[in-house]
Structure formats: structure tokens, C-alpha cells
N, C-alpha and C positions, 0 to 999 in steps of 0.2 A: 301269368297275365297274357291274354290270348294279342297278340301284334296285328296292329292292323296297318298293312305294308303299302304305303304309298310310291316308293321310288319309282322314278323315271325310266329306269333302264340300266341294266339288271335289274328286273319287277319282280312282283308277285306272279306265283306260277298255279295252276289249280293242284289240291290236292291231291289228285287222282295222279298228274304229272308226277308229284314231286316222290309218290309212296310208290309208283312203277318203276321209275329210276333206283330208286333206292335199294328196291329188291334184284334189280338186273344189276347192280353192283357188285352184288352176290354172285348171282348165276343166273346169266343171260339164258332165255331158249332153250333152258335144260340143259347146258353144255357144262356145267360144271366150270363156267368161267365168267368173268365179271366182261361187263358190256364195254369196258375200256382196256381190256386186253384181247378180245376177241378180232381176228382177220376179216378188215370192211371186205376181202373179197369171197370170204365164207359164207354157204346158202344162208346161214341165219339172218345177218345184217344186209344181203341182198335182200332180204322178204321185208326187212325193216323198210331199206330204202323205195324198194315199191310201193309197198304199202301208203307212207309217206306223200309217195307221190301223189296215190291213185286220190288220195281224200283229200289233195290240195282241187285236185281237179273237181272230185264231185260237191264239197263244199263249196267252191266259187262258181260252178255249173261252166267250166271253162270249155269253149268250145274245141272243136276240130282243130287242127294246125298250129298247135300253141304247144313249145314243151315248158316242162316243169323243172327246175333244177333248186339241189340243194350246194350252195357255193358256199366261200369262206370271204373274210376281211372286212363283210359288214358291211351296211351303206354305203361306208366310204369309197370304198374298192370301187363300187357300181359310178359312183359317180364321174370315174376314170372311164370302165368298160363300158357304159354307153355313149358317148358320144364316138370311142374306139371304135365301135363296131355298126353304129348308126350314123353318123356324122358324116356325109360329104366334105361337102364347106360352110353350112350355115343350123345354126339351131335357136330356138326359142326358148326363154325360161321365166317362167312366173317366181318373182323372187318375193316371199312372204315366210322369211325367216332365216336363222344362220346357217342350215343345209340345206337351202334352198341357193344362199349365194355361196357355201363351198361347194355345191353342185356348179354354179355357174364358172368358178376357178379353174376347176380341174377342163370344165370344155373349151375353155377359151384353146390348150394347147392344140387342139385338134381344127381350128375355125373361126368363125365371127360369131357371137354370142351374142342375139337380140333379148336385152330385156324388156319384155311387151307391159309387163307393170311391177310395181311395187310399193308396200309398203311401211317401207325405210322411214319414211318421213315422222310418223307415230309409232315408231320402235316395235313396228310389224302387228299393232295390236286388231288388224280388219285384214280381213280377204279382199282385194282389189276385186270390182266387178268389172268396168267397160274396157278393155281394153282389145285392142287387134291383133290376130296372129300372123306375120306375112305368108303368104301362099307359095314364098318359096324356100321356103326354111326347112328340114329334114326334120324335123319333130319340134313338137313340145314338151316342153319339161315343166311340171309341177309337183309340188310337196304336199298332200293330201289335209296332211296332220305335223301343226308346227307342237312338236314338243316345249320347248322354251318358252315360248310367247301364249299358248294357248290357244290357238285359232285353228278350223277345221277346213277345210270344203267336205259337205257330208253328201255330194252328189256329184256325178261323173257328166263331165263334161262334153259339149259336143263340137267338138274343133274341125275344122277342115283340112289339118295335117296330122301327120302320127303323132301320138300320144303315149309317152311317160311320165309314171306316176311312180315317186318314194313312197311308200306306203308303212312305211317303217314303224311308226305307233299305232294306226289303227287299223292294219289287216286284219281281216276277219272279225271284224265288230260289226261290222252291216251290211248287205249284199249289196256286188258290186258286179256292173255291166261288164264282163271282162273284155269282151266286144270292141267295146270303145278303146280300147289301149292296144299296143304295140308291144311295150314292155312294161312290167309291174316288179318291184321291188322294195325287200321288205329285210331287213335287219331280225333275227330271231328274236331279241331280248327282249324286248317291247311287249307283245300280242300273241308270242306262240310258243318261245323255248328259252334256252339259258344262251346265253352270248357265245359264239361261235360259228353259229350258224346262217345263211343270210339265205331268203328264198326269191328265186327270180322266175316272174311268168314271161316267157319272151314266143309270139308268133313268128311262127318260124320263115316263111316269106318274106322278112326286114333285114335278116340277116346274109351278109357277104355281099354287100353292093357298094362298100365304100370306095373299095380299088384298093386301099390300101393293104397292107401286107400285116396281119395283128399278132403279137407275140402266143405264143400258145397257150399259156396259162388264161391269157385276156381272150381268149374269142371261146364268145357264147357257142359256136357252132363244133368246137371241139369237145366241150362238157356236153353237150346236147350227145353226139356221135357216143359217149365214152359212160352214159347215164349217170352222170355227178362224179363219176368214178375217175376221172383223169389222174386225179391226183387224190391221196388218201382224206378220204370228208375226216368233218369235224363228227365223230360218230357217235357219241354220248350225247351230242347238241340234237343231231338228227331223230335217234332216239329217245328222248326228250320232249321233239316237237310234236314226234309220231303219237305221242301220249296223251298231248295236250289236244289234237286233230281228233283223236277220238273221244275224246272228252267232249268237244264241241260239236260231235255229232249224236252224242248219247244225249247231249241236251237240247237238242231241236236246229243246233244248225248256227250259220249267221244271222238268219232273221229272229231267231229266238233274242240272239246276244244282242241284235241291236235293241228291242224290248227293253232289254234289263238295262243295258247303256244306256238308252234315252231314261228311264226311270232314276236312275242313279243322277245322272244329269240335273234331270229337274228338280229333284231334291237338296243337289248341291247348291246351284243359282238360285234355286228360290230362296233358301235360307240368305246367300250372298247378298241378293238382293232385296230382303228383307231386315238382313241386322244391320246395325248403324254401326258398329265397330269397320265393320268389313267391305273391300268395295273389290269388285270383278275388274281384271285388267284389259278385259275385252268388251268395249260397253255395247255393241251391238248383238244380237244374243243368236242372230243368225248364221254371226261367226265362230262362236263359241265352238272349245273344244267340251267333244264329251268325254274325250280319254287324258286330258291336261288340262287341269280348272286350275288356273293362275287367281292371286288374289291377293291385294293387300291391305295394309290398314287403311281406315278414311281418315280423310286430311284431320290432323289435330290429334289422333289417337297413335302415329307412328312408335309412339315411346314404349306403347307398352308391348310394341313386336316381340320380342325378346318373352315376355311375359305370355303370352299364350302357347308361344312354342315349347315352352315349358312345361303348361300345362297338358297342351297335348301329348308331348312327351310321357311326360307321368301316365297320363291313358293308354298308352303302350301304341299311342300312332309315329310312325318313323317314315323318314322321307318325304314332309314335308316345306322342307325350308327350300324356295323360290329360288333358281338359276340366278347367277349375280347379274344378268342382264335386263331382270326385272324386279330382283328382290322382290321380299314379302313372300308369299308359299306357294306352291305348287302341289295339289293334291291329283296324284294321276289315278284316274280309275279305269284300269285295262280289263277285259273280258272278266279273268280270273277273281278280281276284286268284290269279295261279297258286298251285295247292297248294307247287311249289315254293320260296315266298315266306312259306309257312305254315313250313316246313321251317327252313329260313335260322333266323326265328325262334326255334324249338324249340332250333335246333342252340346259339343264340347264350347262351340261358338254361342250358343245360346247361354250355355250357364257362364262364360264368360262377357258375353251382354246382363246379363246379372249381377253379376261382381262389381261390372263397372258403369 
């Protein structure tokens, strides 16, 4: 029975990904050795890591003065290393879900932590719009894409201080201004590779002006000097991503994928908002996520939850059951996820508006 892989993170990987890996398991580069025993400072996985790089860059159209790094420990980590290495005394954070305010935790040790909005108040389910950024705050901090909750910002904003963005579930699903941002970071498991890996766009002029004195492992500017290389990558993860990077280039790119995302999208919400079983936990549709369709039963029909994930199950869909902080499902559709899988879905809620 063909699976059609909804999880959140560790997701779905393209096939192209997952049959290149699997062969370099074998024998990487011709070397007669597998991809996880090979020396990250041997030419082969140096060509990887360039590689890597060079297609982060020409897929986002990243300008001049910005490097590329592949790092380790995941979003989380980042949300310690930026305010470390950007942070004076003051930052700004858009809190619109739960790693949006464990971003907001980890900065407080560094400073004063303005939250210029939120929306806590309805269990994160809208993108706050009016809110003010102070003019003397050392950045902004926003979550592009709330996994959990479902809610997007699907456009780059235009602030009058620097600007960081987690970008951790939808890098590379639609082209982004890189311009506008300061730093961009992004968790591999989501949008581009297997968990290990975390990618950071950081312009390189923000960095070393805090005064303060940053541990080595932490400061951007010594993995910039050391090309990812300071300390041993995660290098199955790396190459992995490098797979999945040309994979989305053999297929037209990020505006291609955003196509197919807004498509799948529409697809998903329409049916949502079309069957009476089901109701979107995002009721404004301009916040919607297109890489995390949150959804659960409508009022009176709660009972039979249990009962469609069942069904779905049986259809060989997996990784739909809702974060307990929203219950009811979460169908994540990341790059990799065929529109056919979007389909399956649709088809599954329908016949189960049938049923009952």
C-alpha cells in the first residue's frame, strides 16, 4: 500500500532524496565507502559541502555579503545563537506560536525582550497585523511558519530594523526577498533533509558588534571563517540536503514549488471548507498555512475523531493526528509531498461525509 506521509518533522523526503542517500550508503563518490564513514575533511564531502552551499545561495538568489552555513542542534540551538551574537541590549519578537515564544526565552538571557504582538489570546490561530517595531531594538524576530497552529506569513516583511526569520517549515516553498533579512534560519527536517542538520543565512556585516565575548562553538563568525567545518557536520544530514537542493532545482526552482504548494493548498481548504464534517483551525484563510493544514471536527461531530483517523489510516495516510495543543489533525504538506497525497486526503473526507 503506497503511504502517504503527512508528519510534521521528520517528514516526507523526495524520492530522488531518499534513493541518492541510500546508494551513497554503499559507496559514496566512488570511494568504495559508505557516506557515514567517510572523512568530512576528504575532497569528496568538501565538493558535497560546496556544492550544498553554492545551491542554497542560487535557489534563494542570495545576494553579495551573506554566508551560508550548514550547523547542528536545530532551531533550537539558533534560538540561543541569535540574540548571542546579534543582541546588544534589546530585541523584538513576533510571538505567533510555541517557537516563537521558546525563541522569545532563550533571548531574554541576553537582554530586554519586546513582544510587539501576539496571538496568545486565540491559541495562536491568526498572524497579528498592526503592530510597532521600536526603532531601538537590535532586530526583529519572527516565525514565518507556525508548525503547530497552522498559520503562515507567506510574505517578507518590511521593518525598519534587522530582521530574523525561523524559517524552519517553509524554506524553500516560495521565493523569498533574502534582502530583507539579516539572518534566516531553518531546521533541515521540515523542507529540505533528515534531522541533523540546521541551515543558517546570516549577512555577514551584523556580525561581532555585541561586545560581548561569544563561546566558540556559538559565534556565527567562527563557522563562517572555518566553512561549516569547525567542528565535524552532521554529514549524511548535509548530504541528504544536497539531494533534495538539486532535486528542487531539476524541478524549476522555488517558484515552481510554490505553484504546487499554493495548489495543494487550495485543494486541502477547499474541500475543508466545503465539508460539514470538518472545520479549519485557522478561520482567516490569509493566514493559513500551506505547509501545516490544522483541522478539526465541527461542533457535534467531535465523537467520531477517532473514527476517521482510522480510516485514514487504513488508506495508508500516517501522521495526521493534531499536536495536543490543538487536537484534531494536522496534514503537513511540505515540498516533497505529492499533490496526489493531497488528493487521497480529500477523497478520504468526502467518502467519510458519506458515511455519515
Amino acid at each position: 500500500m503506497k503511504k502517504h506521509n503527512f508528519y510534521a518533522g521528520p517528514s516526507v523526503l523526495p524520492e530522488y532524496t531518499k534513493q541518492k542517500v541510500a546508494e551513497a550508503a554503499l559507496d559514496f563518490a566512488g570511494t568504495g565507502l559508505s557516506v557515514m564513514e567517510v572523512s568530512h575533511r576528504g575532497k569528496e564531502f568538501v565538493a558535497v559541502m560546496d556544492e550544498a552551499i553554492a545551491l542554497v545561495k542560487e535557489l534563494l538568489n542570495v545576494p553579495e555579503g551573506y554566508s551560508v552555513l550548514f550547523l547542528q542542534g536545530g532551531a533550537s540551538l539558533q534560538f540561543l545563537m541569535v540574540p548571542y551574537n546579534l543582541m546588544k541590549a534589546k530585541a523584538a519578537y513576533l510571538n505567533t506560536g510555541a517557537w516563537a515564544s521558546k525563541a522569545m526565552k532563550e533571548a531574554q538571557f541576553f537582554g530586554e525582550v519586546v513582544e510587539v504582538a501576539s496571538s496568545k489570546d486565540k491559541n495562536f490561530n491568526y498572524i497579528p497585523k498592526s503592530y510597532e517595531v521600536p526603532a531601538d531594538v537590535d532586530y526583529l524576530h519572527i516565525t514565518t511558519n507556525n508548525t503547530i497552529f497552522g498559520t503562515e506569513l507567506k510574505s517578507d516583511p518590511d521593518v525598519p530594523v534587522r530582521l530574523v526569520a525561523d524559517m524552519s517549515s517553509d524554506i524553500f516553498s516560495r521565493p523569498i526577498d533574502v534582502a530583507k533579512y539579516d539572518l534566516i534560519y531553518a531546521g533541515a527536517q521540515k523542507n529540505l533533509g533528515p534531522s541533523g542538520a540546521t541551515l543558517v543565512i546570516v549577512k555577514d556585516d551584523v556580525l561581532g558588534k555585541t561586545g560581548r565575548q561569544i563561546p566558540t562553538m556559538l559565534d556565527y563568525q567562527i563557522h563562517i571563517k572555518n566553512e561549516s567545518m569547525f567542528n565535524t557536520p552532521s554529514t549524511v544530514a548535509v548530504f541528504a540536503c544536497l539531494q533534495t537542493l538539486k532535486w528542487l532545482k531539476e524541478n524549476g526552482g522555488v517558484a515552481e514549488m510554490e505553484k504546487v504548494n499554493i495548489a495543494k493548498a487550495d485543494l486541502l481548504y477547499g474541500e475543508l471548507d466545503r465539508n460539514k464534517l470538518f472545520v479549519p483551525t485557522v478561520p482567516a484563510a490569509e493566514d493559513r498555512s500551506r505547509m501545516n493544514v490544522t483541522f478539526v471536527m465541527a461542533p457535534g461531530y467531535e465523537a467520531l475523531e477517532k473514527e476517521f483517523l482510522d480510516l485514514a489510516t487504513a488508506k495508508g495516510m500516517v501522521g495526521l493526528k493534531g499536536h495536543r495543543s490543538v487536537g484534531g489533525f494536522r496534514a503537513s504538506t511540505y515540498n516533497a509531498l505529492p499533490l496526489e497525497s493531497v488528493q487521497a486526503l480529500v477523497d478520504a473526507m468526502k467518502e467519510f461525509e458519506a458515511i455519515h
